[in-house]
N, C-alpha and C positions, 0 to 999 in steps of 0.2 A: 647199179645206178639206173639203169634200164627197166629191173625188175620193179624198182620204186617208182619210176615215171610213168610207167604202163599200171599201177596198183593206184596212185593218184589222180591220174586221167580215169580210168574209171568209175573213183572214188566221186568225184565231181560230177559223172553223166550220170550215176546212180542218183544222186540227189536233184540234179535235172528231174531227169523221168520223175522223183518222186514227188516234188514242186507241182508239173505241171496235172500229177495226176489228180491231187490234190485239189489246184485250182479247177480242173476239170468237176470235181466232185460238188466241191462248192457253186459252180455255177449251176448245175444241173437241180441242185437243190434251192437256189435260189436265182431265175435265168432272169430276172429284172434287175440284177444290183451289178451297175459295169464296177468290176476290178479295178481297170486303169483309170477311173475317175477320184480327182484329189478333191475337195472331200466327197465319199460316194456317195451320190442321190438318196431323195428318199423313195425307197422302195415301193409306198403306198401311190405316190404320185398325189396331183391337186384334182380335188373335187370341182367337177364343172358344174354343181349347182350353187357356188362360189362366186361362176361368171355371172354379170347382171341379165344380158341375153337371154342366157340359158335360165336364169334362175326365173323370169319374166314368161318367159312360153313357158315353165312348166305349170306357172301360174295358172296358167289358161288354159294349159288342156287336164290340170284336173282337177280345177272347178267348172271348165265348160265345155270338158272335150271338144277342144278346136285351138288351133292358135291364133297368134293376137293377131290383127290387122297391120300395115308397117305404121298405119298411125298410131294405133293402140300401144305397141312396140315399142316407135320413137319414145312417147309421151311417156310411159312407165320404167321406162331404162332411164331416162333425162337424169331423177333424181337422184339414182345410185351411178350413175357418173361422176356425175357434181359432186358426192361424197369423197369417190376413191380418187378424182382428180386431185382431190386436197390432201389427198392420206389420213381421211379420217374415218376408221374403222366405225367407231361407234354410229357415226352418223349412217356408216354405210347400213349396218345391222338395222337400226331403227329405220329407217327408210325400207329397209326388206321387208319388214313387217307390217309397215303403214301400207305398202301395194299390197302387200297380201291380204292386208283387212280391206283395203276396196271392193276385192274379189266378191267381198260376203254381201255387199250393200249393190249389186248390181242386178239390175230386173231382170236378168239371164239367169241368173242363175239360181236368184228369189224364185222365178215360175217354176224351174226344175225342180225346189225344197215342195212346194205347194204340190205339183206331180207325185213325190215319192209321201206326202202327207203328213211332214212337218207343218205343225202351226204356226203363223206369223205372229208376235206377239209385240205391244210396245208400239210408242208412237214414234221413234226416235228410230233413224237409221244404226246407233250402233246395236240397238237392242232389238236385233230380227226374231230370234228365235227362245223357245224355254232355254232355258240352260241346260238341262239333259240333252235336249235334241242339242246342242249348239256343241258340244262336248262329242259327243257322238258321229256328229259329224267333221268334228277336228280329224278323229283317227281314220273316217271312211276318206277325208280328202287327203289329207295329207302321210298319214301312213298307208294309205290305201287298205284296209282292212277294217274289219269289224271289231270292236273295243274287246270283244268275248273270244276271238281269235289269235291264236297261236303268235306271238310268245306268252300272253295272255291265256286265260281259259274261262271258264264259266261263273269264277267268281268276279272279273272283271275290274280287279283290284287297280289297275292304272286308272281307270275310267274312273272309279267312285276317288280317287285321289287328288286329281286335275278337276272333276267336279266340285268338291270341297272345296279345293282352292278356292276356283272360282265364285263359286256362291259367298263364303266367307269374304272375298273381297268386292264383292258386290254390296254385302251388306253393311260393312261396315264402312263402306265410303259416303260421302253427303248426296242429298239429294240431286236430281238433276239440275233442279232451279238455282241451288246454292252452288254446285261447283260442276258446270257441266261436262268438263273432261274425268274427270273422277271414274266411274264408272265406266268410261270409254276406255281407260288404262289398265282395265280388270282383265277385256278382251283381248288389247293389244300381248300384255302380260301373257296369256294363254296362249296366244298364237305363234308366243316367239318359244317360249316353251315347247313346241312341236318342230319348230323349224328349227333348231337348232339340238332335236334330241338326235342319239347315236342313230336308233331307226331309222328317221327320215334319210340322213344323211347319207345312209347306207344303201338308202335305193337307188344312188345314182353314184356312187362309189366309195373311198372310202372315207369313213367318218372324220 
């Protein structure tokens, strides 16, 4: 009876030790996912370019290297508050993109285009620039790179694609006179395209 109690007590500390060793291995291989959490977290965590804040300054320092002012701040956060106070994603998204299209129509950062020798073209604030340079510079501001740069390469196949788009909806919307947001929805469209691609999303954590 003894020899079985002593063969069963170590039966049980054997599969102890091999439990913990186990979960020792799993954590090592994966040290951001708690065990004891019922349901476990997710691992990737939430993207802070999510937050209105955060998503707001990074507005501004990479289209004007600087951040915003507390006024410029208060003002641009306002409306994606008001959004997500009501639980409403879509507004919140659309509102993401409407500041981010301010970005483009501000005399800060027009003189900057003018410096590196973009042409201003069009009468109409939403149509600042050709649409090659305007595309061109989606990937330099917001994916921070060059459209010809790595994941990309020299044949530059995202660019002439997002170009396409855009020109095709450009032309086939009415004129200005006839329907003046028409063509202001061609940009929005492209802008959100970028801000919501896996890339961007990736520079400040995970997609």
């Amino acid at each position: 009876m003894k020899r079985f109690i002593t063969f069963l007590f170590a039966l049980v500390l054997c599969l102890g030790v091999t439990q913990m060793v186990c979960a020792q291995r799993i954590s090592q291989q994966h040290p951001n996912i708690c065990n004891d959490c019922d349901p476990p977290p997710d691992p990737c965590g939430s993207n802070p370019i999510d937050d209105p804040t955060f998503f707001v300054q990074q507005q501004y320092r990479d289209f004007l290297y600087r951040n915003p002012t507390g006024a410029e701040l208060a003002n641009d956060v306002a409306p994606l508050n008001s959004c997500l106070l009501r639980g409403d994603l879509a507004c919140y998204n659309t509102e993401r993109v409407h500041m981010s299209r301010t970005m483009w129509d501000k005399s800060e950062f027009r003189q900057q285009s003018r410096t590196f020798g973009l042409p201003l073209t069009g009468d109409f604030t939403y149509e600042l620039y050709n649409d090659d340079d305007y595309v061109e510079l989606e990937y330099n501001i917001y994916l921070q790179r060059a459209s010809s740069a790595p994941p990309d390469d020299y044949r530059r196949l995202g660019y002439f694609f997002w170009l396409g788009n855009l020109n095709s909806c450009v032309s086939n919307s009415t004129s200005f006179y006839e329907c003046p947001g028409c063509s202001t929805q061609c940009y929005y469209d492209s802008i959100n395209a970028f801000l919501s691609s896996t890339e961007y999303r990736s520079r400040f954590g995970c997609p």
